[in-house]
C-alpha positions, 0 to 999 in steps of 0.5 A: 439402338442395342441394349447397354450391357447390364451391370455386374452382379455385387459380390458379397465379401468372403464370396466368388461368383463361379463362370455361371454365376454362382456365389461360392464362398471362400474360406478365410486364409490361415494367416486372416483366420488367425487374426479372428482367433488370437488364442490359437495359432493357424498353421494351414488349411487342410481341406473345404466342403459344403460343410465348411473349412478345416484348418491344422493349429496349435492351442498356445495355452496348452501348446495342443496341435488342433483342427479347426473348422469354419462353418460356412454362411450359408450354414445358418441363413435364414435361421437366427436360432442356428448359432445357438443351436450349434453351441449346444450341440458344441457342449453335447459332443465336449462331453462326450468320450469314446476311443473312436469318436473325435474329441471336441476342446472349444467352440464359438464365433470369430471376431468376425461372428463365424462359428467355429469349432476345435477338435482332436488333430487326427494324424491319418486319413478319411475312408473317402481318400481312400477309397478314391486312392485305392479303391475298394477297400478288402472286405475283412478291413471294411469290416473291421471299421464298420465295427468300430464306427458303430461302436461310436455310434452305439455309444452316441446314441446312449448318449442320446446323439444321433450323427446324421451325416455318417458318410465315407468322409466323416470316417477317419483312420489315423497312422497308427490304424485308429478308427475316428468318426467326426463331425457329430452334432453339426449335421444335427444343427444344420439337419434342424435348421429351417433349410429345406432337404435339398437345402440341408443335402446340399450343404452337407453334401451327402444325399446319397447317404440318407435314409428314407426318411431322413431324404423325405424331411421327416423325424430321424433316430438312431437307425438313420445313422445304421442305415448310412453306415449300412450304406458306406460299407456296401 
């Protein structure tokens, strides 16, 4: 007798399984986001990654615009420490203060327990978008926002902060030509997890941008982050 077809694979909520069976996670609609974060209005989903959900609201309080990122699951599995991890890095970068590094107002957890972060809305793009727009970008203007993402990081790093996750994508530029870098203090988080290196680079999404040691699991510092930047502008 042929063998019975096996049954299909549970598929945990907030998930999809690709065509070649993989869980892939599925960010929250705007309008389901919103019920989990009643002190905010969502207004729409900007982008997702491996980094997590990226959503354009308004704080009703203060009737600020804001961006909003979801993390994904998968960001603290296997590591119960992580959640706090992330507050404390949350509280580091709410204290920080440069023109070019993108300014955090609140952090937490849903009422459905996924951690979340609110930033400064930037009106503009990333450097990703346009490299992929336009192709490579002159040298003189490659420079000029070299400049300014290590002026960030220079004070980041008195500040005892080391990014880690410096990439084209984390570099935004806004309408009126202000150069921001985002993201600080997540990739730290995940970076200390207990996920391994192909873990942590998948989740991040930037292997190519590691240093050395950063790619071997080992301590990084301040020069990790120039070695990525290093890497970006060539």
């Amino acid at each position: 007798m042929p063998d019975e077809p096996s049954a299909p694979l549970p598929t945990p909520a907030n998930y999809q399984r690709t065509a070649g069976g993989h869980l892939q996670w599925q960010p929250p609609t705007p309008e389901h986001l919103q019920e989990m974060l009643p002190a905010y209005e969502v207004m729409s989903i900007l982008g997702q990654g491996g980094m997590g959900a990226v959503y354009k609201g308004r704080q009703k309080s203060l009737d600020r615009v804001v961006a909003i990122k979801i993390l994904p699951p998968e960001a603290a599995e296997d590591d119960m420490q992580f959640a706090e991890r992330f507050k404390n890095e949350a509280r580091t970068m709410a204290k920080m203060n440069h023109a070019s590094i993108v300014h955090v107002y609140d952090f937490g957890e849903t009422t459905e327990g996924q951690l979340y972060i609110v930033m400064e809305f930037i009106d503009g793009t990333d450097v990703a978008k346009m490299i992929q727009s336009q192709g490579k970008l002159p040298e003189d203007y490659a420079l000029s926002i070299t400049a300014h993402v290590c002026d960030a990081l220079g004070y980041a790093h008195t500040q005892g902060v080391v990014h880690r996750d410096i990439k084209p994508g984390n570099i935004m530029v806004t309408s009126t030509g202000q150069v921001k870098v985002m993201d600080f203090g997540i990739a730290r988080a995940i970076s200390d997890s207990t996920a391994t290196v192909a873990q942590t680079s998948t989740i991040l999404g930037t292997a190519q941008y590691f240093s050395p040691e950063q790619a071997r699991g080992e301590t990084v510092d301040a020069r990790t982050d120039l070695y990525a930047s290093g890497v970006v502008l060539f």
